[in-house]
N, C-alpha and C positions, 0 to 999 in steps of 0.2 A: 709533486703531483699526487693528487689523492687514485687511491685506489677507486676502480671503476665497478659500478655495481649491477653486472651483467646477470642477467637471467638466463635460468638453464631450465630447460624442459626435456621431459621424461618421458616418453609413450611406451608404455607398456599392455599387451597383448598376452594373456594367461593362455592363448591356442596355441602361439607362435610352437612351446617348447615341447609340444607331439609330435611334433610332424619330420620324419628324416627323410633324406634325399638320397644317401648311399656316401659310402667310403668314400668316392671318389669327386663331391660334389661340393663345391667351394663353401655354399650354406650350409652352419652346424647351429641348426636352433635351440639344441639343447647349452650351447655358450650363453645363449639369451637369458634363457630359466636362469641361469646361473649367476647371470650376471644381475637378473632381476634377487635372488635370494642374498648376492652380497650388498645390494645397494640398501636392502631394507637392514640385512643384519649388523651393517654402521652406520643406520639412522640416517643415511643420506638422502633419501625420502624427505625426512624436514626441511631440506635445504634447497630444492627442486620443487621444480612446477611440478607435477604429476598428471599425468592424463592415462588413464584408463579405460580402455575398450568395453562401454557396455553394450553397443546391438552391431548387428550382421545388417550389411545387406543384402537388400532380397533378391534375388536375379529376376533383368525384367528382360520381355524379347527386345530384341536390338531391332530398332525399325528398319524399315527394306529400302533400298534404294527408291525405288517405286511409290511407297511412302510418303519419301521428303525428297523431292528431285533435286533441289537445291545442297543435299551430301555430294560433298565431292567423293574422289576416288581416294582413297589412303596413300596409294605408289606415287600422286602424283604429286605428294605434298610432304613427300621423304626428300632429305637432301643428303648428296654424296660428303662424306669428309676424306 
């Protein structure tokens, strides 16, 4: 069976590796930074898709229930597990 020619893709985010949450907080995004500086520094960048973060977005107001009558409610549309 021939080997299979999957595709791997990379998103990488240059804000991600500022931002700390605390000692005791499951996200360490300085891992990321890190992880981003060994993927370039073994060229594995060539071998990946790449996608890279060029723009923010904007924050826009959240329309009002009043608005769009037709929002439902959020709680009513959570389900228990």
């Amino acid at each position: 069976m021939a080997p299979s020619k999957d595709r791997i893709s990379y998103f990488y985010d240059s804000d991600v590796g500022t931002s700390y949450y605390g000692n005791n907080h499951p996200m360490k995004p300085h891992r990321l930074a890190m992880t981003h500086h060994l993927v370039l520094s073994y060229d594995l960048h060539k071998h990946l898709e790449v996608y890279v973060s060029t723009a923010r977005a904007s924050p826009s107001p959240v329309p009002s229930r009043r608005a769009n009558p037709h929002m439902g409610v959020p709680s009513a549309r959570t389900t228990r597990h």
